[in-house]
C-alpha positions in Angstrom: 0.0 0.0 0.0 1.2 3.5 -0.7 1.8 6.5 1.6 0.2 9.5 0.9 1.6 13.1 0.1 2.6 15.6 3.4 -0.8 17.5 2.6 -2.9 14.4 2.4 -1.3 12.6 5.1 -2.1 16.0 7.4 -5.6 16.0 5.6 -6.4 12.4 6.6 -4.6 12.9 10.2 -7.4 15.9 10.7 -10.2 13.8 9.2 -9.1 10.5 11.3 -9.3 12.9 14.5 -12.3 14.4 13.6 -14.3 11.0 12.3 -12.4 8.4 14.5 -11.3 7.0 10.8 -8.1 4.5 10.6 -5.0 6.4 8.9 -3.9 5.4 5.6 -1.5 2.2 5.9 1.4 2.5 4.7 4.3 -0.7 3.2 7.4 -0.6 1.5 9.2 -3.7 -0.8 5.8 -6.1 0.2 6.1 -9.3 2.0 7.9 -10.8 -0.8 11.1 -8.2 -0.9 11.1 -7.8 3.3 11.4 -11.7 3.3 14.1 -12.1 0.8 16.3 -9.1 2.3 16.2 -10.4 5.5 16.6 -14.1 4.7 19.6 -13.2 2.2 21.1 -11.1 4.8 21.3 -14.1 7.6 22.1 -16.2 4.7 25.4 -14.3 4.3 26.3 -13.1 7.9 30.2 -14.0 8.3 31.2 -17.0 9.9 32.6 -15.0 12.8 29.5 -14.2 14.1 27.8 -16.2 17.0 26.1 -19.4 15.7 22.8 -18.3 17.1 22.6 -16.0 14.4 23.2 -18.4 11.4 21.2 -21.6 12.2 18.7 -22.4 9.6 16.0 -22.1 12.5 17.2 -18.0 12.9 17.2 -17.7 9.1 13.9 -18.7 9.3 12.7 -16.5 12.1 14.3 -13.8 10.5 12.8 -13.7 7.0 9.2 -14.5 9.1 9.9 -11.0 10.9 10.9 -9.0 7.9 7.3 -7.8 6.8 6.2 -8.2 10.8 6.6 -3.5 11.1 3.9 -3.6 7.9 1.6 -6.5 9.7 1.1 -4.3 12.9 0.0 -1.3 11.1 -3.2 -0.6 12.0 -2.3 -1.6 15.5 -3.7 1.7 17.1 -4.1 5.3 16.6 -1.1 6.4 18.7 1.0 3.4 17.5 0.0 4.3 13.7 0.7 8.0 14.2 3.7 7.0 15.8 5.3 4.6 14.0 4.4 5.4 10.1 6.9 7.9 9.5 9.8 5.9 10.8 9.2 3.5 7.3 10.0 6.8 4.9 11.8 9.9 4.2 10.9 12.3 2.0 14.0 13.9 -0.1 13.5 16.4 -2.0 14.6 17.4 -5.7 17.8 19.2 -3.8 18.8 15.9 -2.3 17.9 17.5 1.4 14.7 16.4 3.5 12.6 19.4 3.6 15.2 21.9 2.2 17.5 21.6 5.3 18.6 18.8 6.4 21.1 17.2 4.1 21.6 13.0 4.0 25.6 13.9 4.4 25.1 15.6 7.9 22.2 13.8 9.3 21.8 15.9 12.8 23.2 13.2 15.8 19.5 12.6 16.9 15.5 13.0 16.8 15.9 15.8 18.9 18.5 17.7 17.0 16.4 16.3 13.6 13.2 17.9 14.7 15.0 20.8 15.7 16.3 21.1 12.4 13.3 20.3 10.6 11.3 23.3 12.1 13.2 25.6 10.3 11.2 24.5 7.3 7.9 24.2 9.8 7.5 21.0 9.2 8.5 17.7 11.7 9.9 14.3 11.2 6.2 13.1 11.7 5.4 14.5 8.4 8.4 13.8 5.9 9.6 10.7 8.0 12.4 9.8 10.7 13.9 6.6 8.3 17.4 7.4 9.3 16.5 7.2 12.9 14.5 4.0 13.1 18.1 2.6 11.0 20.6 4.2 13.4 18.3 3.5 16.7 18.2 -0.5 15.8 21.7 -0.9 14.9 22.3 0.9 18.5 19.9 -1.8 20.4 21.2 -4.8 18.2 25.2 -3.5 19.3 24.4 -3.4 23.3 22.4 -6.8 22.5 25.7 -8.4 21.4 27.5 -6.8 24.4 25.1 -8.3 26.8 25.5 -11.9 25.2 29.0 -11.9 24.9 29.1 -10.9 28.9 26.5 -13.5 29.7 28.2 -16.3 27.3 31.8 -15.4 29.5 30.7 -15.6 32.4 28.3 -18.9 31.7 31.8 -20.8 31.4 33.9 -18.5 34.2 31.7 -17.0 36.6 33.3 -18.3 40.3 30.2 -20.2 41.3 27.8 -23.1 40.0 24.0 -20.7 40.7 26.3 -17.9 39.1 27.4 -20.0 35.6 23.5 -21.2 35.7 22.2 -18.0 35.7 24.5 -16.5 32.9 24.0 -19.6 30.8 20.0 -18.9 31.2 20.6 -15.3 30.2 22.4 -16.0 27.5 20.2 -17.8 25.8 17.3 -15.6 26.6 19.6 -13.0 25.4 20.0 -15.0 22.1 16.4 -14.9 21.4 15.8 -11.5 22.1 18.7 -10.6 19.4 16.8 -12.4 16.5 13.9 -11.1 17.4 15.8 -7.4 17.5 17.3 -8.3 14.1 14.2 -10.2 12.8 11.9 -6.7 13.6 14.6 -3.6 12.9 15.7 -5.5 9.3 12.5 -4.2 8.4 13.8 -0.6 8.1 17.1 -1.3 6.7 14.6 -2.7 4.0 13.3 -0.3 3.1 16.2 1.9 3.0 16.7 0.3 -0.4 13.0 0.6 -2.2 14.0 4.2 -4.1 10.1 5.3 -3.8 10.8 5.2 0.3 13.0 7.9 0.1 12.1 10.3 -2.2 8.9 13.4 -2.4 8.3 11.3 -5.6 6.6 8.3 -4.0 4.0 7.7 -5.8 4.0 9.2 -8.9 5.8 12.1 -10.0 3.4 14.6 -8.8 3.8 18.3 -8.8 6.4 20.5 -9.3 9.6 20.5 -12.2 9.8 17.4 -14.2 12.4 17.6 -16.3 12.3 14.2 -17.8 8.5 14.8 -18.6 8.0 11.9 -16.9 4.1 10.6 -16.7 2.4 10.8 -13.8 2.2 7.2 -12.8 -0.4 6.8 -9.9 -0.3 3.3 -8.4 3.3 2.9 -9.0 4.4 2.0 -5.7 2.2 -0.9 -4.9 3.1 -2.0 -8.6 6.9 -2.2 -8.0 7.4 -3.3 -4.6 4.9 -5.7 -4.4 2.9 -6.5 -7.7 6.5 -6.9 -9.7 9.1 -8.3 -6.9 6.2 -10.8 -6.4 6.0 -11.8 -10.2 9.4 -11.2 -11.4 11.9 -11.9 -8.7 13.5 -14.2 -6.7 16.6 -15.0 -4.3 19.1 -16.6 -6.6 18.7 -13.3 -9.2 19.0 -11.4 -5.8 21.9 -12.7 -4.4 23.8 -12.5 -7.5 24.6 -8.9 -6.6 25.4 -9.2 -2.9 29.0 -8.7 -2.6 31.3 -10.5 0.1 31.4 -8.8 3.4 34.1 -6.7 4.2 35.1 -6.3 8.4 35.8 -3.1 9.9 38.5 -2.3 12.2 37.2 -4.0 15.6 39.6 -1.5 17.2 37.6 1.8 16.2 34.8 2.2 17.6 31.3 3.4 15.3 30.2 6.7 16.7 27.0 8.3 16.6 28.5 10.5 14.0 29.9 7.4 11.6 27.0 5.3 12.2 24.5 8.6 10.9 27.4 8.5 7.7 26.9 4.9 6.9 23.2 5.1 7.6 23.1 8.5 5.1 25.2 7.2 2.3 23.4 4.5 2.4 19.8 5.9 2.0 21.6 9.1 -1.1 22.4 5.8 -2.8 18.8 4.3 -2.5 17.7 8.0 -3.7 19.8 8.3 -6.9 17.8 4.8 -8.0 14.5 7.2 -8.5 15.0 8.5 -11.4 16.2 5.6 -13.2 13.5 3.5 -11.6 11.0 6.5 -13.1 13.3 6.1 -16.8 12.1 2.8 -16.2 8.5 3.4 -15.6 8.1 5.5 -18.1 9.1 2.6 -20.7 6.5 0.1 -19.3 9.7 -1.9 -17.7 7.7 -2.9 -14.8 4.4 -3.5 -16.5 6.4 -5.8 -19.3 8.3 -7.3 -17.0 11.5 -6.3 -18.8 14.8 -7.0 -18.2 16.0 -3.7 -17.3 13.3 -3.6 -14.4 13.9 -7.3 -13.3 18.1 -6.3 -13.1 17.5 -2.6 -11.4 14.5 -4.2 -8.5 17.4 -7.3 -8.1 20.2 -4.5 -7.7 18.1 -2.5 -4.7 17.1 -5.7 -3.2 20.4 -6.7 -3.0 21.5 -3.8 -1.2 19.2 -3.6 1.1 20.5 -7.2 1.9 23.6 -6.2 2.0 23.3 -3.1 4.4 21.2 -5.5 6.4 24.2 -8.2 6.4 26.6 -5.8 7.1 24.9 -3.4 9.9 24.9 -6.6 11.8 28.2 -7.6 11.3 29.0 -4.2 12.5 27.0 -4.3 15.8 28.7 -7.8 16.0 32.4 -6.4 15.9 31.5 -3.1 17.6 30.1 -4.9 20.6 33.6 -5.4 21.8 34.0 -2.2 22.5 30.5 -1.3 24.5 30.1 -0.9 28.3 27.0 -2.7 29.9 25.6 -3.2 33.3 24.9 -0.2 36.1 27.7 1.0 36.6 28.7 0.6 33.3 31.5 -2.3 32.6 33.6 -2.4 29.9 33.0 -5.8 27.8 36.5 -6.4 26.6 37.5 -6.0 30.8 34.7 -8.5 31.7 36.1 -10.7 28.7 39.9 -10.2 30.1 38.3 -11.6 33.5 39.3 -8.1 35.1 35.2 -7.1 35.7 32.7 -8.6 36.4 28.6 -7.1 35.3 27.1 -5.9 38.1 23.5 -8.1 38.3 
């Protein structure tokens, strides 16, 4: 289903509070693409990574929890209103959400994002908080790795039998929670890579310059991500274009600020795919079924695969270097046997 514009989605937020009406729902890639990005992305996790993760029972879980942000929509007014915007972004013909906030210096927070965003009096509840939901899951999924790998340790080297029991049962509790973490968040990494999610041009070129001439095209985000991937694609064509992974340094740690880079660089590379995709469009590529459209839709399902893959990798490796527990411990001291997590 397709999103609507900022003044109809204000329009139907006014006549939902007024009426008592549902909003508008509101999916990106369908079932289809949210299964085979999160499947192909467990499917090609490094071996370094615990073997919770890469059991044909988690790869299962995880492509079942790809679409499972599109099945609770409708979940509730305040959940709806909530929520929706965190699937989308709308950039602009500048390349900048709204006018002033640029993909390349995404502010370090919602806060600071808001902030910025009122500058062009609008809010991230209107053109969409996409980077956030990324960046926000990625941080959850790194402290869940933190926790585990403390709770793993001291399952084997805690100084007592009730304490090695207890770690052992928090480990695995711990392992469950992470898939489901992965299984839930891989959702918006998804759709970080359907080009209509990140664009003012969602639906249809709409108002405004068109320099291409393009047609309007109403109804073609349902057609792509969901009537096409569903006829025309697959995970072999799909994971033709998933490159091997590549590690970072574990010794570096991912700020806030590197994080909002790889998230932003990520999402201007999903946004230079709209036009093409509209090139595309316009020919009848999606309609046809031609091979042009069947390459480009394998191509952005493949990196959203790939982010996927790799964003865990990342909250994997950067783990090491986290602090858990109140007061905070460092991880790599607890794994040196020099701490201990406070319980």
């Amino acid at each position: 289903m397709t999103r609507s514009t900022t003044l109809y989605r204000t329009f139907g937020l006014l006549v939902l509070l007024v009426f008592g009406l549902a909003p508008l729902r509101v999916h990106a890639w369908g079932e289809k693409g949210h299964e085979m990005i999160n499947d192909l992305a467990a499917a090609n996790l490094p071996s370094e990574l615990p073997a919770f993760t890469r059991t044909q029972a988690a790869r299962r879980e995880l492509r079942y929890l790809g679409p499972e942000m599109d099945r609770l929509k409708g979940s509730g007014r305040s959940w709806d209103a909530d929520r929706d915007p965190g699937h989308y972004l709308d950039i602009g013909d500048s390349g900048k959400i709204a006018g002033v906030v640029a993909l390349s210096h995404l502010p370090p927070s919602m806060a600071a994002y808001e902030t910025a965003l009122l500058a062009a009096r609008t809010t991230p509840y209107r053109v969409g908080y996409l980077p956030y939901s990324i960046a926000d899951g990625w941080e959850q999924l790194r402290t869940d790795f933190a926790l585990w790998r403390v709770d793993r340790y001291e399952a084997q080297h805690a100084t007592t039998a009730a304490a090695r029991s207890r770690a052992a049962v928090d480990a695995r509790l711990r392992a469950t929670l992470t898939l489901r973490d992965i299984g839930v968040w891989g959702h918006f990494v998804a759709d970080g890579s359907q080009p209509l999610h990140v664009t003012t041009h969602f639906n249809g070129w709409g108002s405004g310059p068109n320099p291409e001439h393009f047609p309007q095209l109403r109804g073609i985000h349902s057609q792509f991500e969901s009537a096409f991937v569903d006829r025309y694609e697959n995970e072999r064509m799909v994971q033709r274009d998933i490159p091997p992974y590549h590690a970072l340094d574990p010794q570096r740690r991912i700020s806030q600020k590197r994080l909002l880079a790889i998230v932003g660089g990520y999402l201007a590379g999903t946004n230079a795919a709209v036009i093409p995709l509209y090139r595309i469009a316009a020919l009848g590529g999606f309609s046809s079924g031609s091979a042009q459209a069947r390459a480009f839709t394998a191509t952005q399902l493949a990196r959203g695969a790939t982010m996927l893959r790799n964003l865990i990798a990342y909250a994997w490796e950067d783990s090491l270097n986290e602090k858990v527990g109140y007061p905070a411990v460092s991880v790599r001291a607890v794994l040196a046997g020099r701490a201990r997590m406070p319980r």
